[in-house]
C-alpha positions in Angstrom: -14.6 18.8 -15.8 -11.6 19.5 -13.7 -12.2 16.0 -11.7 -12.8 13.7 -15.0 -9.1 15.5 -17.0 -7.4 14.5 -13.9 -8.9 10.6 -13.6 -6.7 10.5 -17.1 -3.5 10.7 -15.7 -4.4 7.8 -13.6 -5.5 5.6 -16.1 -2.2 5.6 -17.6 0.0 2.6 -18.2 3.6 4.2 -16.3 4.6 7.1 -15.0 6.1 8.6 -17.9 2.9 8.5 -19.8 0.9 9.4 -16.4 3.0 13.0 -15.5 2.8 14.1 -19.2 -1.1 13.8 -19.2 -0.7 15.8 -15.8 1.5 18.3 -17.0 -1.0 18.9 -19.9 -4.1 19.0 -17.7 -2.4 21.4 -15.6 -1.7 23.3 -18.6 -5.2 23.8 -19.7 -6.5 24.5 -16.5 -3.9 27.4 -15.8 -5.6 29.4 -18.1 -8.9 29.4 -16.2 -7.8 28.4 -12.4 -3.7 29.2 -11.9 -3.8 28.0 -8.4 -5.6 24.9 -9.8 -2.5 24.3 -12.4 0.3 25.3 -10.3 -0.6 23.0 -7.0 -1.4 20.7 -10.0 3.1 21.1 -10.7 3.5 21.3 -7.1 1.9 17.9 -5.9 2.7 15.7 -9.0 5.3 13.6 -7.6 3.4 13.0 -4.6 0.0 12.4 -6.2 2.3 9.9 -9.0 4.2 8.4 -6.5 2.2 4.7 -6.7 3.1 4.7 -10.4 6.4 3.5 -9.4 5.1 0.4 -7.8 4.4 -2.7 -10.6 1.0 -2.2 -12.4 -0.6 -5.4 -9.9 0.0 -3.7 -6.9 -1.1 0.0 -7.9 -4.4 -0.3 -7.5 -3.7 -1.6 -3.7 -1.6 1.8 -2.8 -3.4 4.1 -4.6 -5.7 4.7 -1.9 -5.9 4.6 1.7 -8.6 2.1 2.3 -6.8 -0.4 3.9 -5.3 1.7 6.3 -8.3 3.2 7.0 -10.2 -0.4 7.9 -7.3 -1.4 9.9 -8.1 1.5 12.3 -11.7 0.8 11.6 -10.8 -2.9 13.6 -8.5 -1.3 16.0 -10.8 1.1 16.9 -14.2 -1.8 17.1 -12.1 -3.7 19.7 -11.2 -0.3 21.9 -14.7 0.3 21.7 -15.9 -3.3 22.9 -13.1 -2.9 26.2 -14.1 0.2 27.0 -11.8 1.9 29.7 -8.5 0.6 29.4 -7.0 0.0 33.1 -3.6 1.8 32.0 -1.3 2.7 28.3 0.3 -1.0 28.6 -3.1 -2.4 28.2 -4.2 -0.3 25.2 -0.6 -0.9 23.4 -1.4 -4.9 23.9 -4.9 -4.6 22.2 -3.4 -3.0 19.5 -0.4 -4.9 18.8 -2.7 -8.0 18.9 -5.3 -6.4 16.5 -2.2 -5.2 14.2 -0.5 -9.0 14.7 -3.8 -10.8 13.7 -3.8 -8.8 10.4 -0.5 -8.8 9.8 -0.9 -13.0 10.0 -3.8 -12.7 7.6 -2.3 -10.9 5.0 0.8 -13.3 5.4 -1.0 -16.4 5.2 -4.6 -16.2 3.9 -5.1 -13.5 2.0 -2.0 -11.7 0.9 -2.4 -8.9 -0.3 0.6 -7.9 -2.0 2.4 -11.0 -4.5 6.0 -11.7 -3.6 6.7 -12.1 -7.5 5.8 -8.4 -8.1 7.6 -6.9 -5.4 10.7 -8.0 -6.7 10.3 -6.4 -9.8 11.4 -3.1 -7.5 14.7 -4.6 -6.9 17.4 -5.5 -9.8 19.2 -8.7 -9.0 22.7 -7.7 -8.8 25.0 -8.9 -11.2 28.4 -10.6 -10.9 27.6 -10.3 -7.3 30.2 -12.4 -5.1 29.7 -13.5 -1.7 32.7 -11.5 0.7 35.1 -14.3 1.4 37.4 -14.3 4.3 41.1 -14.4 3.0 43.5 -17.5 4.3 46.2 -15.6 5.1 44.6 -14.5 8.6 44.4 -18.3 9.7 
């Protein structure tokens, strides 16, 4: 019951909507489970934190899955060497293992859209370039 309040929060459109349907979760559970509702309060800008990320890309960094099959890779290609002569050697697997993904996600299969990222940013407004004044010449 507890598990299937909570999914509601997620399925909210921002984050406004999403920490109100937490606060009120928490609320109802307090009653029953207090440690339930306050580490409810207590982790709610952690658990919300993806909500500040455009709608495309929250379903991407909501989890840790692709962190977890990156070190799913690292790890299959440690496994296939073995015993690693010394650290230099282990430090060069990886950064080739992280490189080749990296590269992937860059060219074949990005993963996160330009477009959407730069909703995170405003563009700056009346911004002008710093110019160098004459007089110093």
């Amino acid at each position: 019951m507890a598990s299937a309040a909570l999914r509601q929060a997620f399925i909210q459109p921002d984050r406004a909507n999403a920490s109100q349907t937490l606060r009120h979760v928490a609320d109802q559970l307090r009653g029953k489970w207090p440690k339930l509702g306050t580490f409810i309060d207590d982790s709610e800008i952690d658990v919300l934190a993806h909500m500040d990320f455009p709608t495309q890309h929250r379903t991407k960094i909501h989890s840790t899955n692709p962190l977890e099959r990156l070190n799913k890779d690292v790890k299959r290609r440690a496994d296939v060497v073995g015993i690693f002569p010394n650290e230099a050697a282990i430090i060069r697997l990886i950064g080739a293992v992280l490189l080749e993904a990296n590269d992937e996600w860059q060219t074949q299969n990005r993963y996160m859209q330009i477009e959407g990222m730069a909703e995170l940013t405003p563009p700056l407004i009346n911004a002008e370039p710093n110019q160098i004044s004459t007089a110093a010449a």
